[in-house]
GUNU-723483 format. One record per residue (C-alpha): residue in one letter; x, y, z. Coordinates in nm, 3 decimals. Example, Ala and Ser with C-alpha at 12.3 -4.5 7.8 and 13.67 -1.06 7.14 Angstrom:
GUNU-723483
  residu       c1       c2       c3
       A    1.230   -0.450    0.780
       S    1.367   -0.106    0.714
end
This chain:
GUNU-723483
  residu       c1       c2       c3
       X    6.207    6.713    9.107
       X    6.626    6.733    9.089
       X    6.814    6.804    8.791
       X    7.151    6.802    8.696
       X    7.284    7.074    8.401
       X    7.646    7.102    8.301
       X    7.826    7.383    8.365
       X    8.115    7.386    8.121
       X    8.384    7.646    8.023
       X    8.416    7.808    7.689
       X    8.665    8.134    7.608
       X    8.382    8.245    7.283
       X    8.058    8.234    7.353
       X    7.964    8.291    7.034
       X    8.154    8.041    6.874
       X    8.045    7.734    7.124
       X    7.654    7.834    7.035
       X    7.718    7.855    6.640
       X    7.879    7.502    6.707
       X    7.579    7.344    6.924
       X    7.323    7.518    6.653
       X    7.535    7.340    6.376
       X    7.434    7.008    6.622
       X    7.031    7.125    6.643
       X    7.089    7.314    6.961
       X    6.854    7.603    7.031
       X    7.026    7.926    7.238
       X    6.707    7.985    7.462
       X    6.928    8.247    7.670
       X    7.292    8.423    7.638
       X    7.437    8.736    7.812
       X    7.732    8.925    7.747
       X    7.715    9.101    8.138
       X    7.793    9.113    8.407
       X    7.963    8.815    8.252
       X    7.941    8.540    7.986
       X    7.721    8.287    8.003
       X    7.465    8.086    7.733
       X    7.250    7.791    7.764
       X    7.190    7.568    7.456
       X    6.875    7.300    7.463
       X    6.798    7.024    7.277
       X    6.515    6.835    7.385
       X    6.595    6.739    7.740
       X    6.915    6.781    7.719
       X    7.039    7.130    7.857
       X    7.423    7.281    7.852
       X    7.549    7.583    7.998
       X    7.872    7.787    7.929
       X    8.052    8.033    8.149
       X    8.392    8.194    8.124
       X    8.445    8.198    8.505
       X    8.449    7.804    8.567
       X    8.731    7.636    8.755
       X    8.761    7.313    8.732
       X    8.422    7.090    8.657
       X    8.054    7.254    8.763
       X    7.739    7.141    8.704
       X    7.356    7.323    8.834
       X    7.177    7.119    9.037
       X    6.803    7.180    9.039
       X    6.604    7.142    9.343
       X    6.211    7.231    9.415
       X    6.439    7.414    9.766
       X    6.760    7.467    9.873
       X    6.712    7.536   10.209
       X    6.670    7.170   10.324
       X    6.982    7.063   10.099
       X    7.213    7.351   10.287
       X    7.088    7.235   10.614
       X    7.139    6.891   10.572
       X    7.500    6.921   10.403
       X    7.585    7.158   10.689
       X    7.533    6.927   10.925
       X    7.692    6.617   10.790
       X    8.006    6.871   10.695
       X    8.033    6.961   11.090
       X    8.007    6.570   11.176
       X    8.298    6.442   10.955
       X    8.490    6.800   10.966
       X    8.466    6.951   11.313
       X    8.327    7.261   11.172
       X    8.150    7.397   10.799
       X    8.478    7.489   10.592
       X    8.390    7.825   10.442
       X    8.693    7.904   10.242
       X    8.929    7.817    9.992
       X    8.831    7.399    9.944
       X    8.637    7.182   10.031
       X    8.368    7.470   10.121
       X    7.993    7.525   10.174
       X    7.923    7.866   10.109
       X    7.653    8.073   10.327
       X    7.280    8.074   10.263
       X    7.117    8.346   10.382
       X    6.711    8.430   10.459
       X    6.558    8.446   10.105
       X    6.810    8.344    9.890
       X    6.779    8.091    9.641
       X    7.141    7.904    9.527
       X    7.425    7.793    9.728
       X    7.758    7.615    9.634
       X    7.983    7.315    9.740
       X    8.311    7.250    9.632
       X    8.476    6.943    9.699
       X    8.829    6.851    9.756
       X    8.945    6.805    9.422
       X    8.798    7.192    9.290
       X    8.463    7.024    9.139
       X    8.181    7.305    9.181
       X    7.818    7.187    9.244
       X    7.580    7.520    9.276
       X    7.224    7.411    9.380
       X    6.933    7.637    9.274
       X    6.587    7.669    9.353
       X    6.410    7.528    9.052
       X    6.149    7.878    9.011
       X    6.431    8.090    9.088
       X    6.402    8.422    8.945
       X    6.594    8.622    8.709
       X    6.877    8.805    8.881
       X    6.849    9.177    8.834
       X    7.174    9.305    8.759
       X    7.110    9.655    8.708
       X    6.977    9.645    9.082
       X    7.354    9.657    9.171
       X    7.416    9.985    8.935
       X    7.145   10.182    9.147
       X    7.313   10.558    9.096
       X    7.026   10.710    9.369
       X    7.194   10.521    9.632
       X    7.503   10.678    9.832
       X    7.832   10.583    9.697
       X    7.893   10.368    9.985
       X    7.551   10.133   10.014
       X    7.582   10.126    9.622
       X    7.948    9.945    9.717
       X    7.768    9.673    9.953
       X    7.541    9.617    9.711
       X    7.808    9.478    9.456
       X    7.986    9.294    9.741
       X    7.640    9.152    9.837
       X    7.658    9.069    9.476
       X    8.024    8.929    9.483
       X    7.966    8.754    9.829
       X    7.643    8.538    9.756
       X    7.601    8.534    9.382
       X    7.922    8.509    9.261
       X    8.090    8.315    9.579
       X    8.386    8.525    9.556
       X    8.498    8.652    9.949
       X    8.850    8.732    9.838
       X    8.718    8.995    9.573
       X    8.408    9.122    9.786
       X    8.656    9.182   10.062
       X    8.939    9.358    9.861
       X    8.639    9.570    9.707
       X    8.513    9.634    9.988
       X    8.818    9.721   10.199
       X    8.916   10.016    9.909
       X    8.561   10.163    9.958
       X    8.548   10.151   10.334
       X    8.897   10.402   10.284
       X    8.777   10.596   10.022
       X    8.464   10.657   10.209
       X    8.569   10.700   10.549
       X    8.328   11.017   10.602
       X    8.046   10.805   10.551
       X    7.747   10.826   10.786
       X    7.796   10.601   11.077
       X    7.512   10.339   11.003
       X    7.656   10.317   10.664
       X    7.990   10.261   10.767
       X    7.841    9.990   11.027
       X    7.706    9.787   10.801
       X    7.963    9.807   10.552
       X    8.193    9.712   10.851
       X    7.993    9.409   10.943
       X    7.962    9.267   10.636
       X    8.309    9.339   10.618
       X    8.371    9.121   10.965
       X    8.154    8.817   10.803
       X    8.435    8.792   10.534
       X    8.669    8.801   10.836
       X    8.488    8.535   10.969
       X    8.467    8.337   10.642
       X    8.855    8.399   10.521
       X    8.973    8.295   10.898
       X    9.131    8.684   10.948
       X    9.170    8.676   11.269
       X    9.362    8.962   11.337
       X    9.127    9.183   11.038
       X    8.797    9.049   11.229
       X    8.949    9.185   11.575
       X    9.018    9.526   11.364
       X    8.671    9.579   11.249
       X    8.477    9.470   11.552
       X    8.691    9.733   11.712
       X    8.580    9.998   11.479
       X    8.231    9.851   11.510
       X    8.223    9.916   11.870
       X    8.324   10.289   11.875
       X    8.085   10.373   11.625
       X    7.758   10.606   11.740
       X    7.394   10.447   11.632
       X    7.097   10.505   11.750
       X    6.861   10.236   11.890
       X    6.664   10.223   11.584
       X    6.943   10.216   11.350
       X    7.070    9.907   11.572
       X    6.702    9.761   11.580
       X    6.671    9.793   11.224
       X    7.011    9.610   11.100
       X    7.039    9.373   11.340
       X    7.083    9.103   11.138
       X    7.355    9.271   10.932
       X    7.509    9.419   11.217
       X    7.565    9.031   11.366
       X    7.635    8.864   11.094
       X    8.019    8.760   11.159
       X    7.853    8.650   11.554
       X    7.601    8.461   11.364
       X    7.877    8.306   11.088
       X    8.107    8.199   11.409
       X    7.849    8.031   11.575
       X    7.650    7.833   11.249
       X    7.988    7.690   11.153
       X    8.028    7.501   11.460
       X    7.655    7.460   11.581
       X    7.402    7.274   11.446
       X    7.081    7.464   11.453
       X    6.783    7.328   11.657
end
């Protein structure tokens, strides 16, 4: 089953749920972090409130995404030569396991579809302190990249840390660089992308470090080739 839930902005969250209460609204959920947001119910009838909305948004509930991303992939290749990923219109990336994706259409409208049994996002998963400093980095741009849809800010956070933790062990660094690279990929850098595949390449791993990450470590390889190839 789909549904549709409005996705509007509000600057007080507090004062937009006193309002919809006033109304007969219920506040099943609110959260003041990472950052605002609040649902208010009535019945059926379901609104949500962010601080971070551009232009008009709505949630689209679907029993899976995966078919949905596939499908608009495909038809945004046909019509556009290749799967915008930045700036708009865009499709952002859906990697293995995840469970929302987001299109924005020409005019800045956001439609973010979401598995309908989607789990709670643990936020304090990407505050871990027994990590190293660097792998606790990727795991906010992971956050920043496929949560939050941001590339720009995942890759300006991530460029500071990959300098201010240049002694880094070498798989770290790898990994930080490729996921570095996808944003390349993503943000059309060019000239960035040739940068950190050159770093990539002069790096030292062992077999089993390369085995292990694979996927990470050909991410940008992968993101070159799904925006122009429709997968069989």
């Amino acid at each position: 089953m789909e549904s549709l839930i409005p996705l509007f902005a509000a600057k007080s969250l507090d004062e937009v749920t006193a309002f919809y209460r006033a109304l007969g609204f219920e506040v099943p959920y609110q959260q003041e972090t990472p950052y605002l947001y609040a649902a208010v119910q009535r019945g059926k009838i379901g609104i949500h409130f962010t601080n971070k909305t551009h232009g008009a948004a709505c949630l689209v509930h679907v029993p899976k995404v995966d078919g949905y991303h596939r499908a608009f992939a495909d038809g945004l290749r046909e019509a556009y030569g290749r799967v915008p990923l930045a700036e708009t219109p865009r499709l952002t990336r859906l990697r293995p396991g995840q469970t929302r994706f987001s299109v924005y259409d020409p005019a800045g409208n956001t439609l973010t579809f979401i598995n309908i049994d989607e789990p709670d996002i643990d936020y304090d998963a990407y505050n871990d302190n027994t990590t190293s400093p660097l792998m606790q980095a990727l795991e906010n741009v992971q956050f920043l990249r496929d949560t939050y849809h941001d590339d720009p800010a995942a890759a300006k956070f991530l460029d500071k840390k990959l300098k201010q933790h240049a002694d880094a062990p070498p798989i770290e660094r790898a990994r930080a660089l490729a996921a570095r690279a996808e944003l390349a990929v993503a943000m059309g850098e060019s000239a960035r992308l040739a940068e950190l595949r050159a770093e990539l390449g002069q790096l030292s791993l062992t077999d089993d470090e390369r085995a292990q990450h694979q996927d990470e470590l050909t991410a940008a390889d992968h993101l070159e080739r799904w925006a122009v190839e429709k997968a069989e």
